[in-house]
C-alpha positions in Angstrom: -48.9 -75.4 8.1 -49.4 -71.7 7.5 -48.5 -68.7 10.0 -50.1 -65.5 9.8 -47.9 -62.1 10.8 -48.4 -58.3 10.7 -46.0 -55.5 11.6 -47.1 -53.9 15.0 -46.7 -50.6 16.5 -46.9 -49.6 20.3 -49.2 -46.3 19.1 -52.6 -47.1 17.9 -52.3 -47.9 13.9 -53.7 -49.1 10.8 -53.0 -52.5 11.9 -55.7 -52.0 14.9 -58.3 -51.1 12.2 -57.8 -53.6 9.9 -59.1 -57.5 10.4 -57.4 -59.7 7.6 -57.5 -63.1 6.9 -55.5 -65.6 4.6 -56.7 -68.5 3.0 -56.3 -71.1 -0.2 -58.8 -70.0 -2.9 -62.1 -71.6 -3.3 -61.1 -73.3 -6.9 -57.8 -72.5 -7.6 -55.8 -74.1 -4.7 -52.4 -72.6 -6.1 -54.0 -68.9 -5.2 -54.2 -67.5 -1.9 -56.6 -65.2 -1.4 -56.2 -62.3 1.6 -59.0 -60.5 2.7 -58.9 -57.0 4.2 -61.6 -55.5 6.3 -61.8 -51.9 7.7 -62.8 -51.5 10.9 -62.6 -47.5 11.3 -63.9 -44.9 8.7 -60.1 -44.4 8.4 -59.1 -45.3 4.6 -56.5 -47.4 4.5 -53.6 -48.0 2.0 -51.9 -52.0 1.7 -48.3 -50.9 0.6 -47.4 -54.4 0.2 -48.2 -58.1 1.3 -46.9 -61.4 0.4 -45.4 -64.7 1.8 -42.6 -65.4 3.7 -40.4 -67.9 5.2 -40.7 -68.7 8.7 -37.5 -66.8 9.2 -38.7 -63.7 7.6 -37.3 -64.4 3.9 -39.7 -63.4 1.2 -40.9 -65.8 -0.9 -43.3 -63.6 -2.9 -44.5 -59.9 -2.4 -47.3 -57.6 -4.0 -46.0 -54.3 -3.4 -48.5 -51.4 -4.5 -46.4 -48.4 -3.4 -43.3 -47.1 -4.4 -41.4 -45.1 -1.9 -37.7 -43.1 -2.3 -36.4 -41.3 0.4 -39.9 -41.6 1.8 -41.4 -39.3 -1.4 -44.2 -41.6 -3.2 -42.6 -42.5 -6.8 -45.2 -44.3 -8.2 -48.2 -46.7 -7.2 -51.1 -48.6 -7.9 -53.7 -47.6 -6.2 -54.7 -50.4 -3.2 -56.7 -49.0 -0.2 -59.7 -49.6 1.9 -62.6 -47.4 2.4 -63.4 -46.5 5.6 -65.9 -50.0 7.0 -64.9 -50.9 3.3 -63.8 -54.6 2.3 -60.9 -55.2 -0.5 -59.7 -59.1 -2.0 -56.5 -59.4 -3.3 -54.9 -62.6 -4.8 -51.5 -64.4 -5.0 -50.1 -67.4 -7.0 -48.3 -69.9 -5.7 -48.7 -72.2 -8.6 -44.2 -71.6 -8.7 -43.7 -72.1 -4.8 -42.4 -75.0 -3.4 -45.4 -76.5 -1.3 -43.0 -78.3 1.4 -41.7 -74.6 2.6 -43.6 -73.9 5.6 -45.1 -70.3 5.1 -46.6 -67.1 7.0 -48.6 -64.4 5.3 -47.9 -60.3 5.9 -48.7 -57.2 5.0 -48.1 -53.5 5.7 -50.2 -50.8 5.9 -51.2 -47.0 7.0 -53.3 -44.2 6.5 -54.4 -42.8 3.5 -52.0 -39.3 3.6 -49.0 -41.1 5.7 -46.1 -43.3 5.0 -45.7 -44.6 8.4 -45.9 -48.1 7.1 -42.0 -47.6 6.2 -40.6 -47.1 9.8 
C-alpha cells in the first residue's frame, strides 16, 4: 500500500498551487514516477522529494537544492513554470518492496527558501 504526504502551511503556499501525483512507471515497475503540475503562473522550485517510511524515515530522497544557513550553495535546477508540467523519476529497484511507503516533496517559490521552515 502507498501513502501520499506534503508539508503544509497555514498561509497560502506552493503546496496550494501545485497538484502532484505518484505512481509506478508504465514499464519499469521498480521506478516511480511523480508528476508535478502548476496551477498558478507562480514558478515553482521542488527542493527535494522522495520516499519515506510510514513513520517519517527516509528511505530515498532527490534533493535539487542545497541550502547553508539558508544561503543557496549549489543546485540543480528543478522548477515548474507557471501552468507548466515537470516528470521526475525514482528507483526503487534497491528498496525492500514489503516496507510500506508514502511519497513527499517540498517546495516554494521561485526567489524564496520558505520550503526550509
Amino acid at each position: 500500500m502507498f501513502y501520499f504526504i506534503i508539508a503544509t502551511n497555514v498561509l497560502a503556499s506552493c503546496y496550494d498551487d501545485l497538484e502532484v501525483s505518484v505512481k509506478k512507471h508504465e514499464y519499469n515497475k521498480d521506478m516511480i514516477k511523480f508528476t508535478f503540475l502548476n496551477n498558478s503562473n507562480k514558478e515553482i522550485v521542488i527542493d527535494e522529494y522522495g520516499i519515506k517510511t510510514l513513520d517519517d524515515q527516509i528511505i530515498k530522497s532527490i534533493v535539487k537544492n542545497i541550502y547553508d544557513d539558508n544561503q543557496l550553495k549549489g543546485f540543480i535546477n528543478l522548477s515548474v513554470n507557471g501552468y507548466g508540467k515537470l516528470l521526475e523519476y525514482i528507483s526503487l529497484s534497491n528498496v525492500n518492496p514489503k516496507i510500506e511507503k508514502k511519497y513527499y516533496y517540498k517546495c516554494r517559490y521561485a526567489g524564496s527558501i520558505e520550503s526550509l521552515k
